[in-house]
PyMOL commands that place a pseudoatom at each C-alpha (Angstrom):
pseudoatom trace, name=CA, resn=UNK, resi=1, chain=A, elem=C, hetatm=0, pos=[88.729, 184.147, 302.928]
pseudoatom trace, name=CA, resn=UNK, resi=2, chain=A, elem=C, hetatm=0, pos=[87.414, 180.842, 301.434]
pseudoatom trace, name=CA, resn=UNK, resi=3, chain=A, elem=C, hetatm=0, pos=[86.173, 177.774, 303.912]
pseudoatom trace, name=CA, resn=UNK, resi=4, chain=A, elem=C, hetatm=0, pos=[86.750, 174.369, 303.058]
pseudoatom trace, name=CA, resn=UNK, resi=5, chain=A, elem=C, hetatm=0, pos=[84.471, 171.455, 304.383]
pseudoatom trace, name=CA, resn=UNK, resi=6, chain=A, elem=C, hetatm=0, pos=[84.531, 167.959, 304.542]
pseudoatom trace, name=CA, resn=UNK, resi=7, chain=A, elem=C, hetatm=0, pos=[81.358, 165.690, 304.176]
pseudoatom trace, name=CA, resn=UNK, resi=8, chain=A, elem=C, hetatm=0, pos=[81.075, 161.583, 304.368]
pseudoatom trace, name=CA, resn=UNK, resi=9, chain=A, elem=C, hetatm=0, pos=[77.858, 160.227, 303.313]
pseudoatom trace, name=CA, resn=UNK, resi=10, chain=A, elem=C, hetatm=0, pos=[75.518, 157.378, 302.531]
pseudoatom trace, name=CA, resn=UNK, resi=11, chain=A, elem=C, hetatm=0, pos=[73.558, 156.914, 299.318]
pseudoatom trace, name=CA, resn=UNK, resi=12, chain=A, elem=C, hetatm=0, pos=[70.371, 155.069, 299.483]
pseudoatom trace, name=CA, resn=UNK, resi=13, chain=A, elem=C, hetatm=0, pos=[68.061, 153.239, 297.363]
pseudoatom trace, name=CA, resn=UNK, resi=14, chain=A, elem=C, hetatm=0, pos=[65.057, 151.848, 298.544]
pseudoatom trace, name=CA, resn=UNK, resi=15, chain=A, elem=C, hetatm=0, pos=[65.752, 152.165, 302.051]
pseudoatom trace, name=CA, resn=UNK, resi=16, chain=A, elem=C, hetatm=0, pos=[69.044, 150.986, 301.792]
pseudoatom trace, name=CA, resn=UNK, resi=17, chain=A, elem=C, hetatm=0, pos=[72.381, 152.425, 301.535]
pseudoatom trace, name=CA, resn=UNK, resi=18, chain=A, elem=C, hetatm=0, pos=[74.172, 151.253, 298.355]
pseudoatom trace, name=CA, resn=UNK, resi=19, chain=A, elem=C, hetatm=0, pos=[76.863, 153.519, 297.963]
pseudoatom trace, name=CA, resn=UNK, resi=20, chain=A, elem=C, hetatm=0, pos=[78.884, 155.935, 300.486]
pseudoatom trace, name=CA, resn=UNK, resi=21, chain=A, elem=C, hetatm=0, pos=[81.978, 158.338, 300.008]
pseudoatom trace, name=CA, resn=UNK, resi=22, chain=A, elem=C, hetatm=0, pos=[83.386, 162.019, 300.820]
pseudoatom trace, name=CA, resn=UNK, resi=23, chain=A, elem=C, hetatm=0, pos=[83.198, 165.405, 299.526]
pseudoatom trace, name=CA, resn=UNK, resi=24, chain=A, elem=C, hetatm=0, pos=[84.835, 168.252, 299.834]
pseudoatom trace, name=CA, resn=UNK, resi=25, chain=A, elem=C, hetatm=0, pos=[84.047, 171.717, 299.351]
pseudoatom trace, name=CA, resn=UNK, resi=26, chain=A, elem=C, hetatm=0, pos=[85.361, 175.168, 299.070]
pseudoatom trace, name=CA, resn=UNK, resi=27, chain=A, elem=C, hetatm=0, pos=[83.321, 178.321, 299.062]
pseudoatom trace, name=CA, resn=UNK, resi=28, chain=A, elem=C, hetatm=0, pos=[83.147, 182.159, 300.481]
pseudoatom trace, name=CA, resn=UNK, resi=29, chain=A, elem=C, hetatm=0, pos=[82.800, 182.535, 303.825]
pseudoatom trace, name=CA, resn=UNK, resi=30, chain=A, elem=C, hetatm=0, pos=[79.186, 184.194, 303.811]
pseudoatom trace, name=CA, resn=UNK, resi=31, chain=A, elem=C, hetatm=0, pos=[77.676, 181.200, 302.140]
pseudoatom trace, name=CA, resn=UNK, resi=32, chain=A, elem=C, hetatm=0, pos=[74.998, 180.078, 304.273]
pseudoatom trace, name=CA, resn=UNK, resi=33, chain=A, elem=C, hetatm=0, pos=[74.810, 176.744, 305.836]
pseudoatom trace, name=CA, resn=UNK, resi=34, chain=A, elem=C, hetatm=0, pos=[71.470, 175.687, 303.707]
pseudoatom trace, name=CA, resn=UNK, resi=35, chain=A, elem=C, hetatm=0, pos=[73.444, 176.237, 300.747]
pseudoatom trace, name=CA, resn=UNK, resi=36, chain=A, elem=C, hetatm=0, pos=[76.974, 174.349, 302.209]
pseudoatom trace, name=CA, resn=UNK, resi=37, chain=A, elem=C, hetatm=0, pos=[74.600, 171.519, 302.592]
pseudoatom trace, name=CA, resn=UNK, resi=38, chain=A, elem=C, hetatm=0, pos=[72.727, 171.552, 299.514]
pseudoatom trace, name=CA, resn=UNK, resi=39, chain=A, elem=C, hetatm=0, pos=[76.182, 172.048, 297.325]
pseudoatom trace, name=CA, resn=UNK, resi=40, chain=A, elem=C, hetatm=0, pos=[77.657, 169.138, 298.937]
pseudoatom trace, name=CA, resn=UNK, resi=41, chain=A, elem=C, hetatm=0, pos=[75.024, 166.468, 298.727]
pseudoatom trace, name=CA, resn=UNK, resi=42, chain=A, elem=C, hetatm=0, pos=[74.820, 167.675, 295.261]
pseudoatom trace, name=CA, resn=UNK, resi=43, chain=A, elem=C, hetatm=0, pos=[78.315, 166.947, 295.004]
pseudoatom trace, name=CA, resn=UNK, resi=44, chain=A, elem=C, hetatm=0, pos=[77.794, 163.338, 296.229]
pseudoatom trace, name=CA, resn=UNK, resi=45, chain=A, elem=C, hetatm=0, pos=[74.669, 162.594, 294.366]
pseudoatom trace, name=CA, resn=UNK, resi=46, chain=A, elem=C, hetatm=0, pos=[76.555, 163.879, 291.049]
pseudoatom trace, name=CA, resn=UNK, resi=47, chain=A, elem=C, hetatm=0, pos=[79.215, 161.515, 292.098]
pseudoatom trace, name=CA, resn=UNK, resi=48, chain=A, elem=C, hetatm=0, pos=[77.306, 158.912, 292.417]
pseudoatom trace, name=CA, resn=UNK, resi=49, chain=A, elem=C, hetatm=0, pos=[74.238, 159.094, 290.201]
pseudoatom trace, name=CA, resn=UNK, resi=50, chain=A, elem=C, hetatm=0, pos=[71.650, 159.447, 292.365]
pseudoatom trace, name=CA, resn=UNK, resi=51, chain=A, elem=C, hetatm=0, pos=[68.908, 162.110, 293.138]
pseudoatom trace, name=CA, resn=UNK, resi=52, chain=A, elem=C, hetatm=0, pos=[70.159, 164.772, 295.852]
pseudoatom trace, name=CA, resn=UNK, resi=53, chain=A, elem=C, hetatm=0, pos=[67.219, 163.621, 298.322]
pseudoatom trace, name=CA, resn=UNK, resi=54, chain=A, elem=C, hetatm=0, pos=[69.342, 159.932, 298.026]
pseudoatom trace, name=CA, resn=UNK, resi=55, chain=A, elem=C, hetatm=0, pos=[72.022, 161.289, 299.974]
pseudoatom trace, name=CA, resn=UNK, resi=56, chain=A, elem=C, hetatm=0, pos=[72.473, 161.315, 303.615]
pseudoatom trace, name=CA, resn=UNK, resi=57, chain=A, elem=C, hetatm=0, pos=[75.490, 163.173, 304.728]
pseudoatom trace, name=CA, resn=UNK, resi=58, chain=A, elem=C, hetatm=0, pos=[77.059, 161.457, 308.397]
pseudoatom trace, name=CA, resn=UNK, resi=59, chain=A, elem=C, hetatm=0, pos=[79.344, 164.198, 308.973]
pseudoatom trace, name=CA, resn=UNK, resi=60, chain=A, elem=C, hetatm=0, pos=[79.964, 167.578, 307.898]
pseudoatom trace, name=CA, resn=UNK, resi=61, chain=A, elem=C, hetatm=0, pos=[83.364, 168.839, 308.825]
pseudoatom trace, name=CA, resn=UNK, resi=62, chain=A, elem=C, hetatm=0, pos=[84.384, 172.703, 308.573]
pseudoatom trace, name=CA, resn=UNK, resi=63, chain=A, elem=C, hetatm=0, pos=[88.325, 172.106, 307.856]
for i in range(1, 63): cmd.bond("trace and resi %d" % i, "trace and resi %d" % (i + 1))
show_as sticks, trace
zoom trace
């Protein structure tokens, strides 16, 4: 059965946080956390153009 997450984060620019948002995910249950984490800041830094090490995710949510 698929899990779903939930992620808010911060993007950040020299030191600063410029942009935030949320993501969502869905993906197999034996997808380790490392890679939950890594597809959803990937996710956010897609979403808002941005290297992956600019995002900071607050939360992570399983839903």
């Amino acid at each position: 059965m698929p899990r779903a997450y939930f992620a808010d984060y911060e993007a950040y620019e020299d030191g600063h946080a410029v942009a935030w948002g949320q993501a969502v995910l869905t993906c197999a249950a034996h997808d380790d956390a490392d890679e939950v984490i890594a597809r959803l800041r990937q996710q956010a830094a897609d979403r808002q153009g941005v290297p992956r090490a600019a995002i900071r995710l607050r939360s992570v949510c399983r839903l």
